[in-house]
C-alpha positions as CSV (number, residue, x, y, z in Angstrom):
1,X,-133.5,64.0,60.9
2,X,-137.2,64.0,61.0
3,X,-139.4,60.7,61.9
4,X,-140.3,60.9,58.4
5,X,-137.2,60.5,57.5
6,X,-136.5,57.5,59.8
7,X,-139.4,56.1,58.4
8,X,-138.2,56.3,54.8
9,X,-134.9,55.5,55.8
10,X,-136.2,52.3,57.3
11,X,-138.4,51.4,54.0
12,X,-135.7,52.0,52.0
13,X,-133.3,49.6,53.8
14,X,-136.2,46.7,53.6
15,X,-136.6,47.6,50.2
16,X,-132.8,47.1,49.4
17,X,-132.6,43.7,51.7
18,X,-135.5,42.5,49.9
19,X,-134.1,43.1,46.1
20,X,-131.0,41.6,46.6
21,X,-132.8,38.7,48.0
22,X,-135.2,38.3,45.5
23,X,-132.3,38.9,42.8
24,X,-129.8,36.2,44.5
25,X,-132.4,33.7,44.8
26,X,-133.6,34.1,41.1
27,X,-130.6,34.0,40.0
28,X,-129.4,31.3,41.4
29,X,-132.4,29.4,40.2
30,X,-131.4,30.8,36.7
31,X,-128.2,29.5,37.0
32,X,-128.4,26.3,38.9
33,X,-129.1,24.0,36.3
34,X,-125.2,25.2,35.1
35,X,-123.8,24.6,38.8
36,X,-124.1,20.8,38.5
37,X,-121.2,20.8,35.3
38,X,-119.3,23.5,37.3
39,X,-118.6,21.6,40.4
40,X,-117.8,18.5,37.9
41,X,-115.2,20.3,36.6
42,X,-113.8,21.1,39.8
43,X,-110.2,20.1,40.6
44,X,-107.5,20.2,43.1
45,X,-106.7,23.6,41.6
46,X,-106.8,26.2,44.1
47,X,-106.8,29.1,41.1
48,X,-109.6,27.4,39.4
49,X,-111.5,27.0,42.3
50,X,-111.1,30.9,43.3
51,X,-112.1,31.8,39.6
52,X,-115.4,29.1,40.4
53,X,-115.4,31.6,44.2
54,X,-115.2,34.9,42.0
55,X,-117.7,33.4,39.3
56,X,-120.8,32.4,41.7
57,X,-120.5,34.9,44.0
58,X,-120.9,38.0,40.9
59,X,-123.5,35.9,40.4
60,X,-125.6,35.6,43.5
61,X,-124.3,38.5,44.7
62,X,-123.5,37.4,47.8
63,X,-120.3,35.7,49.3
64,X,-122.1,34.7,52.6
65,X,-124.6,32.3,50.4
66,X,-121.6,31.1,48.1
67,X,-119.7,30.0,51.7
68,X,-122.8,28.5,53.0
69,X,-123.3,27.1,49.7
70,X,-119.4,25.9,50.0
71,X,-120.2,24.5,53.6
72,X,-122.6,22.1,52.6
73,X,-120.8,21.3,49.3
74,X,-117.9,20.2,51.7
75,X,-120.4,18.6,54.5
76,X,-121.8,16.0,51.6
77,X,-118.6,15.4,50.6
78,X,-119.1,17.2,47.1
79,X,-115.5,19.1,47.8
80,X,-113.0,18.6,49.3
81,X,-111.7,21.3,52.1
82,X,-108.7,21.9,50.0
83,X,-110.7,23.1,46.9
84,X,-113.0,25.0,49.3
85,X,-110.4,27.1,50.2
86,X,-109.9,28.8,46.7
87,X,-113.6,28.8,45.9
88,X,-114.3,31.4,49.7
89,X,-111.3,33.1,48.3
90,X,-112.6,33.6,45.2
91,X,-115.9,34.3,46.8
92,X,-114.4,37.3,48.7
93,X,-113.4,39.0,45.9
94,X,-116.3,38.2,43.8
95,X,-118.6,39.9,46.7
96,X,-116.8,43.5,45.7
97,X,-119.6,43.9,42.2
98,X,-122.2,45.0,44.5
99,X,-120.4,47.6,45.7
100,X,-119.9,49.1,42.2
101,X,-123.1,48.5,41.3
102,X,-124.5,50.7,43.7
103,X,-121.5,53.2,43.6
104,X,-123.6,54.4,40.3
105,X,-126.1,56.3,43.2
106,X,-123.3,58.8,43.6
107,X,-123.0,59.7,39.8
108,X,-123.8,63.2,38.9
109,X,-123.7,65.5,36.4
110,X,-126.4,67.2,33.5
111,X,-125.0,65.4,30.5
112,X,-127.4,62.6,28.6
113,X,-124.6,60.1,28.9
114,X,-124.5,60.9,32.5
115,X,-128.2,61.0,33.3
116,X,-128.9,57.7,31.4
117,X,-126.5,55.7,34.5
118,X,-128.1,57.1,37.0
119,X,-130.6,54.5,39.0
120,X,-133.4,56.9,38.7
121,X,-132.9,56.6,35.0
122,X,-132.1,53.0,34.4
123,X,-134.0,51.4,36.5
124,X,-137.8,52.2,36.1
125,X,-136.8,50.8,32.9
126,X,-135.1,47.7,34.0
127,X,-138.2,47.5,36.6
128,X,-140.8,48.1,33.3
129,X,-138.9,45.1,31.0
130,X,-138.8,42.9,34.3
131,X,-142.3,43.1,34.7
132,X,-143.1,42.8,31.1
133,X,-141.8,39.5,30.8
134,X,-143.1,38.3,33.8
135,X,-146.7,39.2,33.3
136,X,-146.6,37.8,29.6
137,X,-144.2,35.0,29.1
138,X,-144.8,31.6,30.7
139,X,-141.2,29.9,29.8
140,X,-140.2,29.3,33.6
141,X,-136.2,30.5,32.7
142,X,-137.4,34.1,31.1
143,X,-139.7,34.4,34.0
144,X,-136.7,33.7,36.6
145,X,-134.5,36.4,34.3
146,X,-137.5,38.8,34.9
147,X,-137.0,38.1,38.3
148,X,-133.6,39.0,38.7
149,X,-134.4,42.5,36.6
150,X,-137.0,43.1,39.2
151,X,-135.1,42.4,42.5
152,X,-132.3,44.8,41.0
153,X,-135.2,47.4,40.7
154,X,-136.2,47.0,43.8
155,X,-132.8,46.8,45.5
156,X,-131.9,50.3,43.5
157,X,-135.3,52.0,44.2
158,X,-134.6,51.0,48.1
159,X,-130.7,52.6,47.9
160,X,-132.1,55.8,46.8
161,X,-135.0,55.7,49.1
162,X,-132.1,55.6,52.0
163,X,-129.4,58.0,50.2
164,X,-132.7,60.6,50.2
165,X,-133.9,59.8,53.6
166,X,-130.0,60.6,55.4
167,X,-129.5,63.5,53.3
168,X,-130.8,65.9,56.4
169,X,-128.2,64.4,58.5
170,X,-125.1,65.9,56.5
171,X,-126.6,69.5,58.8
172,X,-126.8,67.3,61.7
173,X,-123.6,67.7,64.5
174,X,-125.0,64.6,66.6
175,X,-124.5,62.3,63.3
176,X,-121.3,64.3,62.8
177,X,-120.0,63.6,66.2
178,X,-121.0,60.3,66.7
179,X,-119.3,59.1,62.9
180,X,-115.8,60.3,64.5
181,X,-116.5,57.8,67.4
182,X,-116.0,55.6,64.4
183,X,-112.8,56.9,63.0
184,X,-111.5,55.0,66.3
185,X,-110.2,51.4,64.7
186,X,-111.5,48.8,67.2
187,X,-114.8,50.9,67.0
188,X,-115.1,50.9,63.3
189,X,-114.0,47.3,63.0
190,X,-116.9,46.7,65.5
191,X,-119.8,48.9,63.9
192,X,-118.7,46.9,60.5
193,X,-118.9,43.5,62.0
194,X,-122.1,43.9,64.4
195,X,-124.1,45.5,61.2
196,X,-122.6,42.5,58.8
197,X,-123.6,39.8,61.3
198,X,-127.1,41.5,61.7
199,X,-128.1,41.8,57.5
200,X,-126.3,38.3,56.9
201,X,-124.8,40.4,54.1
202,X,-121.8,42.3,53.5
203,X,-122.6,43.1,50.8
204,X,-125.9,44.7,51.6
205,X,-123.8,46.6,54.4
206,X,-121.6,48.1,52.6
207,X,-124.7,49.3,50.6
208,X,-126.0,51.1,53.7
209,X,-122.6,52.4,54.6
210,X,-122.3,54.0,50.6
211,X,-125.9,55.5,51.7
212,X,-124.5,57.2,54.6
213,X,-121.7,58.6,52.6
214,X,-123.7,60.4,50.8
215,X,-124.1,62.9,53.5
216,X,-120.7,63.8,52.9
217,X,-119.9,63.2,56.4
218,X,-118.3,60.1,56.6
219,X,-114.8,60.1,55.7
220,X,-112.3,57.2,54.7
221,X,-110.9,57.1,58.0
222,X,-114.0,56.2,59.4
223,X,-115.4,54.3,56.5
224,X,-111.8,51.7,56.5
225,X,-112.1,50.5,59.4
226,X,-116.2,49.5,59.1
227,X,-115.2,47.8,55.7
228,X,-112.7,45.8,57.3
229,X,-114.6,45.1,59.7
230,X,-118.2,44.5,57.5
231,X,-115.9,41.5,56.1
232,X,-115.5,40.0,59.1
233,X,-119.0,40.4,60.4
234,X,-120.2,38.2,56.5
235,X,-118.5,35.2,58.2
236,X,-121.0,34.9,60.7
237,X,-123.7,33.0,58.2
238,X,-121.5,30.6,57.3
239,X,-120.1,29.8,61.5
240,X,-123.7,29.2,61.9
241,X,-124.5,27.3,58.9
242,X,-122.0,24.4,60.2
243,X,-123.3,23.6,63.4
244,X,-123.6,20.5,63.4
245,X,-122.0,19.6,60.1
246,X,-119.0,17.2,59.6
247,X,-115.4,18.6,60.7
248,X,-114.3,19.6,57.4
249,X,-117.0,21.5,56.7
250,X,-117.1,23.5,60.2
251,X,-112.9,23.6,59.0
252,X,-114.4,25.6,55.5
253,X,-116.0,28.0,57.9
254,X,-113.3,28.7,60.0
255,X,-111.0,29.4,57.0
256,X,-113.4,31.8,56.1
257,X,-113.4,33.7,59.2
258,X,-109.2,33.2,59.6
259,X,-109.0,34.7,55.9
260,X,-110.8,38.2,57.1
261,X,-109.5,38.3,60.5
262,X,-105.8,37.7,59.5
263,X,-106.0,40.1,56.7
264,X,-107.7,42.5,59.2
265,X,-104.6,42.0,62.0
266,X,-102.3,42.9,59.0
267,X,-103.8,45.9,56.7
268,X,-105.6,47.6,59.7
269,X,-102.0,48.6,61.6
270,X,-100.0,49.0,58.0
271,X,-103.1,51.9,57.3
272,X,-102.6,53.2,60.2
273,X,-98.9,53.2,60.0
274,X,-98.7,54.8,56.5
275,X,-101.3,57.5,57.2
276,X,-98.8,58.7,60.4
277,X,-95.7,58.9,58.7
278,X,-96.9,59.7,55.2
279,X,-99.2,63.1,54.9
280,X,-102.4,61.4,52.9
281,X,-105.1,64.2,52.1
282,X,-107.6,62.2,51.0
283,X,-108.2,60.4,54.1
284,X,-110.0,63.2,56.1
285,X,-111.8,63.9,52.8
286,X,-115.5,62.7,52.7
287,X,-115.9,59.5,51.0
288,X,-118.3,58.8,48.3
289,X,-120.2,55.8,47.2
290,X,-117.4,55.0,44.6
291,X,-114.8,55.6,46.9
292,X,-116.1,53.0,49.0
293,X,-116.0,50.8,46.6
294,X,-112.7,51.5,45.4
295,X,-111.6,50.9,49.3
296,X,-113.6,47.7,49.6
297,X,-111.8,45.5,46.4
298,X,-108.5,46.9,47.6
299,X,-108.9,45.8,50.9
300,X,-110.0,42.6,49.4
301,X,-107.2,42.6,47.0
302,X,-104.8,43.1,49.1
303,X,-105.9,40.2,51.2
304,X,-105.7,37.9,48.5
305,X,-101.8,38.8,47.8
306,X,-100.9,38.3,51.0
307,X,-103.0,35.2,52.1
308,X,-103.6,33.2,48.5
309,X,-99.2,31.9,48.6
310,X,-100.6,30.7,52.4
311,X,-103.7,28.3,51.7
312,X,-101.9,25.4,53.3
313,X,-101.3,27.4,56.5
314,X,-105.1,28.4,56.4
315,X,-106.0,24.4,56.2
316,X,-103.5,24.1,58.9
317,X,-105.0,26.2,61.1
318,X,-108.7,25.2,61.0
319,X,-107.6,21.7,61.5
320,X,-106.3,22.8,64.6
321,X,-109.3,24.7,65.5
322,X,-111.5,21.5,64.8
323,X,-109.6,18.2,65.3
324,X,-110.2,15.0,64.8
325,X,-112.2,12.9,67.2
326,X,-112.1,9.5,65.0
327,X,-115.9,9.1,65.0
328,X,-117.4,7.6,62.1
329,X,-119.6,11.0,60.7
330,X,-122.3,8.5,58.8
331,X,-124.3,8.8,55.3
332,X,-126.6,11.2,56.2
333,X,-124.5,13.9,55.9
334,X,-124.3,13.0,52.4
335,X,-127.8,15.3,52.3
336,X,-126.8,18.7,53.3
337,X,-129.8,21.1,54.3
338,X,-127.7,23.7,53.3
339,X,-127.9,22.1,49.4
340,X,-131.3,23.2,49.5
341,X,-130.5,26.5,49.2
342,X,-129.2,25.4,45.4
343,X,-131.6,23.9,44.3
344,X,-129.9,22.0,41.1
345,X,-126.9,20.9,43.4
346,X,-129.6,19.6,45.8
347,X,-131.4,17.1,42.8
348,X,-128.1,16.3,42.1
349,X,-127.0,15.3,45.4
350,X,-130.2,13.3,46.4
351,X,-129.9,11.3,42.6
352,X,-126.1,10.2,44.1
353,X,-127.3,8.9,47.4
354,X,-130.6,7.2,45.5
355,X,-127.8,5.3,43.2
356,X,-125.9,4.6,46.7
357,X,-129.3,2.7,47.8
358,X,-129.7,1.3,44.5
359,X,-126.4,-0.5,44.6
360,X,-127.3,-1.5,48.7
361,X,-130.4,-3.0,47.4
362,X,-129.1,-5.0,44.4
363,X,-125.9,-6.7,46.4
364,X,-128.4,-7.5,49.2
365,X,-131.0,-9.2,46.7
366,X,-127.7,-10.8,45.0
367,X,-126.6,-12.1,48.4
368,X,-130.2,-13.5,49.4
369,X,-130.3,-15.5,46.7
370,X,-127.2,-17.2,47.1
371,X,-128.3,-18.3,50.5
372,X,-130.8,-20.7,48.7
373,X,-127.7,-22.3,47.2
374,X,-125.1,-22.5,49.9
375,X,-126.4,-20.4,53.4
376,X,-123.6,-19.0,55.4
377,X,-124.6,-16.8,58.8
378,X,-122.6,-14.5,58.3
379,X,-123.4,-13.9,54.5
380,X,-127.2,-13.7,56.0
381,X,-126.4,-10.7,58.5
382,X,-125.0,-8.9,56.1
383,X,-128.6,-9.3,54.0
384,X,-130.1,-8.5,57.2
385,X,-128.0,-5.1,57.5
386,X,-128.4,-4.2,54.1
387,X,-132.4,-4.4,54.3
388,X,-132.1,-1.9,57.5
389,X,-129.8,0.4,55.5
390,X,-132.0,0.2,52.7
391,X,-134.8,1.2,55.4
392,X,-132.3,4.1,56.3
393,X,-131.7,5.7,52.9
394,X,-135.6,5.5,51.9
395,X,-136.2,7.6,55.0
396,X,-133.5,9.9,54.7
397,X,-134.1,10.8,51.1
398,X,-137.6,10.7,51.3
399,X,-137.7,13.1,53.6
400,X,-135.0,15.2,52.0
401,X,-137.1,15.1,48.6
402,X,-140.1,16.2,50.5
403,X,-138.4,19.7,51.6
404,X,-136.6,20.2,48.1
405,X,-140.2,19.7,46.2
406,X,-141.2,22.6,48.6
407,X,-138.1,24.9,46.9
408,X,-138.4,26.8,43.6
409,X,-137.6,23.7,41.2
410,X,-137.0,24.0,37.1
411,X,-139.5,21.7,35.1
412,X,-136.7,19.4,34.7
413,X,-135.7,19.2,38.8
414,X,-139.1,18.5,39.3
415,X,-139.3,15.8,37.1
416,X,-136.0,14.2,39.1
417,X,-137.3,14.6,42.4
418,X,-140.9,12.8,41.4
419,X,-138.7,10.0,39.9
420,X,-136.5,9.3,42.9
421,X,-139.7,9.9,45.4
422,X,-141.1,6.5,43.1
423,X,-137.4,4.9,42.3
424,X,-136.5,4.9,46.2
425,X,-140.1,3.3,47.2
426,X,-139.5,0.9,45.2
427,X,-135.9,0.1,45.8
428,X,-137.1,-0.3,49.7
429,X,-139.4,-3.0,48.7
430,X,-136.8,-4.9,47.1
431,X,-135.1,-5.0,50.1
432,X,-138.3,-6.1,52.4
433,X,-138.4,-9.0,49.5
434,X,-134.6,-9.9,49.7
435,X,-135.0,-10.3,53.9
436,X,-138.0,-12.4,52.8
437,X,-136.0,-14.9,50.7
438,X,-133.4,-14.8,53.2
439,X,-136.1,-16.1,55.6
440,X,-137.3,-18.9,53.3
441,X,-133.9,-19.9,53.1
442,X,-133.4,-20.0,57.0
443,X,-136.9,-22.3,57.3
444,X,-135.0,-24.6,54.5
445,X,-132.2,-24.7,56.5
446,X,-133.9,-25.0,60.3
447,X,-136.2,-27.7,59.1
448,X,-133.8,-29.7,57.0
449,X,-136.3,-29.0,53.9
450,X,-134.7,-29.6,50.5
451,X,-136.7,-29.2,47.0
452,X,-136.5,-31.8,44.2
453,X,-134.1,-31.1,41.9
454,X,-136.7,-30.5,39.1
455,X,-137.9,-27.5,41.6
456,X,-134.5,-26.6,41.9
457,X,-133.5,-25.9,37.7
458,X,-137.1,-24.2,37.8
459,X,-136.0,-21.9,40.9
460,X,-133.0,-21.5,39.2
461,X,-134.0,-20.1,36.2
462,X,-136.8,-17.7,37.6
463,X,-133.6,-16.5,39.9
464,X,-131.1,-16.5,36.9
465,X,-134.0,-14.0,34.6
466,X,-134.5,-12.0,38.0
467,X,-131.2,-10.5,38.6
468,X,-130.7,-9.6,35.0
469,X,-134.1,-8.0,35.5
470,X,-132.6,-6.1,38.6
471,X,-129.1,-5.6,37.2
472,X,-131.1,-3.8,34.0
473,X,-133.3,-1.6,36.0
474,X,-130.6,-0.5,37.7
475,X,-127.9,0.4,35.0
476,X,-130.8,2.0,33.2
477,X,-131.6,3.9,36.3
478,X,-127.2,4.8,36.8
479,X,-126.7,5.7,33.6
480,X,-130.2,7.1,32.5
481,X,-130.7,4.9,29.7
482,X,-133.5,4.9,28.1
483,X,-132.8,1.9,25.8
484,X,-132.0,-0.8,28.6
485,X,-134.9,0.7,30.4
486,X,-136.7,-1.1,27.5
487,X,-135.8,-4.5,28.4
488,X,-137.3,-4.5,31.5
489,X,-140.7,-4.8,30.7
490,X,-140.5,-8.0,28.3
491,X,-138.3,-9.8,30.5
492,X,-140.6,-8.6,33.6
493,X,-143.2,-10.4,31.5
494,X,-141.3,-13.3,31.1
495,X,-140.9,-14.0,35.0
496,X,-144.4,-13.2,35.6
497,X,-145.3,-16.6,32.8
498,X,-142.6,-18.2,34.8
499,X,-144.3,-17.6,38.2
500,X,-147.6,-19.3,36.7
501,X,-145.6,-22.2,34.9
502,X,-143.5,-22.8,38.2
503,X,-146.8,-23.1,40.4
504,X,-148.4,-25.5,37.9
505,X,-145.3,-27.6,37.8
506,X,-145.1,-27.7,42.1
507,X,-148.9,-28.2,41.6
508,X,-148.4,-31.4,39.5
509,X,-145.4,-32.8,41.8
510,X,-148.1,-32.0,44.9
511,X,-150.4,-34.1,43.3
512,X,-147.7,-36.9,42.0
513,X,-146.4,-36.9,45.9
514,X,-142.9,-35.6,44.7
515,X,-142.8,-33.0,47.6
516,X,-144.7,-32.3,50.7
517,X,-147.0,-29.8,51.5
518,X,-144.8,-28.1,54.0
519,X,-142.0,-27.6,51.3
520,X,-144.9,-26.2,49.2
521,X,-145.7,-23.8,51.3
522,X,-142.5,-22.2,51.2
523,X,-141.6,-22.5,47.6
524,X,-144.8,-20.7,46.7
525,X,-143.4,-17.8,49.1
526,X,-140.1,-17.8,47.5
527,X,-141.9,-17.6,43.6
528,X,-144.2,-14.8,44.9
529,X,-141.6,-12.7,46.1
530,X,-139.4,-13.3,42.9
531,X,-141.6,-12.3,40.9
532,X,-142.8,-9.3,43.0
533,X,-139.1,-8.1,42.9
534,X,-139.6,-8.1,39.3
535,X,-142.8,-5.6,39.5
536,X,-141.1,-3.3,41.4
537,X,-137.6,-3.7,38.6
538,X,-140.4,-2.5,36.2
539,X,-141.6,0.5,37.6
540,X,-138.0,1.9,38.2
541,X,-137.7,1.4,34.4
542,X,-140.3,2.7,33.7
543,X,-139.6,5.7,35.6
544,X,-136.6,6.3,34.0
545,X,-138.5,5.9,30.5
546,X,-141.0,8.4,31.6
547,X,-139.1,11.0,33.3
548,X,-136.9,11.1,29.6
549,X,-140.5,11.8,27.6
550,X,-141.6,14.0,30.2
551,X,-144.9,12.1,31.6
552,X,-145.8,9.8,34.5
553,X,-148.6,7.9,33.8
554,X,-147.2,4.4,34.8
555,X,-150.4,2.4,33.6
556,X,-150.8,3.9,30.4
557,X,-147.2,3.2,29.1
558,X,-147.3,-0.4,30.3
559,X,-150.5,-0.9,28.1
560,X,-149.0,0.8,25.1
561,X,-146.0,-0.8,24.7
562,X,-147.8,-4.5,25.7
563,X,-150.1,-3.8,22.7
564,X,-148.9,-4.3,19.6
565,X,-145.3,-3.1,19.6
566,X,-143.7,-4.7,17.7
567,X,-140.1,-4.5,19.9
568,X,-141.4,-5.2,22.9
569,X,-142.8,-8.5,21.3
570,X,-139.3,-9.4,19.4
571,X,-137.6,-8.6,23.3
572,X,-140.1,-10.8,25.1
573,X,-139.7,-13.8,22.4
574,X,-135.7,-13.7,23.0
575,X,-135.8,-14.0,27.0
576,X,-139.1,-16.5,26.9
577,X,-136.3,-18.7,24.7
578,X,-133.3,-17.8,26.8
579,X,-135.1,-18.6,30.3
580,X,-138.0,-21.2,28.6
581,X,-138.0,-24.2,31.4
582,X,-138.0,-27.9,30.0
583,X,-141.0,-29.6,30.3
């Protein structure tokens, strides 16, 4: 083998690793926006959960992502260990596509039919179409399918590149020698798991190792072992993709890894025991690309009917490996890094937490207002506690938003990550206002300040109209509705004519000596920050209302719908009677 040859050899296998990345990651992107329903539908079904495994996995094209992918569906708390055991089952098997894909590389023959499924026949065409519809179409999902058609060609173009460039080495007797080192079973299991661990892809080895056999020197006593061992080497991604990840998810990795190596103890020995006493011929004979494939979903097979009836015993075992310490993991685990890698999932993810906050932030404002009414200390801390949570999720998510806007998004993910970068800002400064009632009500309290029971009613009502402000931005935001959305902006309107009649009125009773200056002070604090909390009530609704007509152009709306619609004017005229304040 020439350095010529190396040189190809070495193109071709960047060529190959960069295909099937390009072709996993588009189509993932293609079919992310579907993996949001598919993990709804998951259940405590371990079958279902495998055929999910088998689904994503011919997908992608890749069972280390899927496990990954599993990881930090189980480190967020998306699945449950139990249900990720069936879906790296599944995923195992699912893996075994590749290999027939590129088995194709080994077809020969003169026919047409023949010719037309070989890669150097189907895939200039596949690479032409790809490129076709990415130059001319601008829908983002045909783009992302041209993508995928284009990694393939690239992936196919770099297999041949290395089946041509080891061709010379079938007439080499170093190569020849050094494949029998192989043929040893600890050796083989080795070779598999060092070259696994090094491409992060099994399998993108097993690609490399159908290359090689078409030299016609590798035979399937040497190839067994390797593919045994290439599945053990693919569970290295996913070991170092939970560092540092909750227990059950480090357990999901570890089940992955007992799955191969168990199934590796058992099949390796019963080969080996079968080709001594039984006279097999066609295990000296030279393997092929399709033989290697045919070896590879056996072996995978063949775990799955012995390990599948023992899940529990699988669970078992992680949770021995990884035990319980009785430490309190947190929330912000709840945002995975490894979700980034699916993008949809990710959006998805980062919406549930932003609800979690939402909820924080209303009970907190509900709780600060009560301590107006009666104050209880302890009721206060927990005001205090949910302001610095609130503090704590617009942080986290913020920051996790920041690295998923930096991912390949759909129009539509985008659109949900620009809302909940807006939504969580302003849920935060709900929060800053809650502690700031919470405050007032402490200086009430302290100073032995009490307002007249006129100021009271008023304070009452602007409080009353304020939380069914809140509580409707909110379920609008929950539930995405558009149509409660609505009624935020009238009633917003509403408490900011309420703010101006309330100062007058304290204005009057300043001048008529019915309260003090001091008490003034801190009523005019309390009616600012009311009605502030009802600004930042509007722009979550009105974020939800944009992000459904696919705009954000905040200012504009809110002078549309002030002038002249007729709704918004009927909506306004009902709250300004249901919180109107007696003269």
């Amino acid at each position: 083998m020439s350095a010529y040859d190396l040189i190809a050899l070495i193109g071709g296998l960047a060529l190959f690793l960069f295909g099937m990345n390009v072709m996993g990651n588009a189509l993932e992107k293609r079919a992310g926006s579907s993996l949001k329903n598919i993990l709804g539908r998951l259940t405590s079904n371990k079958f279902k959960g495998f055929l999910l495994g088998l689904g994503i996995t011919a997908v992608i094209q890749s069972s280390s992502a899927t496990t990954v992918m599993v990881v930090g569906f189980v480190n967020s708390g998306l699945m449950k260990l139990s249900q990720a055991i069936g879906v790296i089952m599944g995923a195992n098997l699912g893996t075994s596509v590749t290999s027939w894909i590129l088995s194709l590389t080994g077809v020969q023959g003169d026919s047409f039919v023949v010719n037309l499924f070989k890669p150097t026949t189907f895939t200039p065409i596949i690479a032409f179409i790809g490129i076709l519809i990415y130059m001319f179409s601008k829908n983002t999902k045909k783009k992302d399918t041209a993508t995928v058609l284009l990694g393939f060609a690239v992936l196919m173009f770099g297999m041949e590149a290395m089946s041509d460039a080891v061709k010379p080495l079938a007439e080499s007797e170093a190569f020849q020698k050094s494949l029998t080192l192989f043929s040893n079973p600890i050796l083989g299991v080795v070779m598999g798991m060092v070259v696994t661990a090094v491409v992060q892809s099994s399998s993108a080895s097993v690609g490399i190792l159908q290359a090689l056999s078409m030299t016609g020197s590798v035979t399937y006593m040497t190839a067994i072992p390797i593919i045994m061992g290439q599945n053990i080497g693919t569970c290295v991604s996913a070991l170092i993709s939970s560092m540092g990840a909750t227990k059950n998810a480090k357990r999901a990795a570890f089940v992955h890894l007992y799955f191969n190596v168990i199934a590796t103890v058992i099949l390796l020995p019963v080969f080996y025991l079968v080709e001594h006493f039984a006279d097999i011929p066609i295990i000296q004979t030279a393997a092929n690309p399709l033989g290697i494939a045919v070896v590879h979903t056996v072996f995978k097979l063949l775990a799955l009917a012995i390990l599948m009836p023992l899940t529990n015993l699988l669970e078992k075992l992680a949770c021995l490996t990884v035990k319980d310490n009785g430490k309190n993991e947190g929330v912000s685990h709840l945002l995975d890094e490894r979700l980034l890698n699916t993008p949809a999932v990710a959006v998805e993810q980062s919406r549930t937490v932003s609800l979690s906050m939402a909820q924080v932030t209303l009970h907190t404002l509900k709780n600060a207002f009560d301590m107006l009414e009666h104050f209880d200390g302890k009721i206060a801390e927990t005001v205090r506690e949910g302001e610095a949570e609130a503090d704590m999720y617009e942080d986290t998510i913020g920051g996790y938003l920041v690295k998923l806007s930096m991912r390949s998004l759909t129009d539509e993910d985008s659109r949900e990550v620009s809302k909940q970068l807006h939504v969580i800002g302003d849920l935060e400064r709900i929060s800053d206002h809650a502690l700031n009632i919470l405050e007032a009500a402490e200086e009430l309290k302290d100073k032995k300040m009490t307002f007249s029971g006129e100021a009271k009613n008023e304070m009452r009502t602007m409080i009353n109209a304020t939380i069914e402000v809140a509580d409707l931005a909110i379920s609008s935001l929950t539930e995405n509705n558009v149509e409660k959305a609505a009624l935020v902006e009238p009633l917003e309107q509403v408490i900011d004519d309420l703010k101006t009649t309330l100062k007058n009125n304290h204005i009057e009773r300043l001048r008529k000596k019915g309260c003090t200056i001091e008490q003034g002070f801190v009523f005019n604090d309390l009616v600012t920050n009311i009605e502030r909390i009802s600004d930042h009530c509007s722009n979550i609704a009105v974020c939800v209302i944009e992000t459904a007509h696919d705009r954000f152009d905040m200012h504009e709306y809110l002078n549309s719908i002030k002038n002249g619609s007729e709704v918004f004017n009927r909506n306004y005229e009902s709250f300004r009677e249901k919180y109107a304040i007696n003269e």
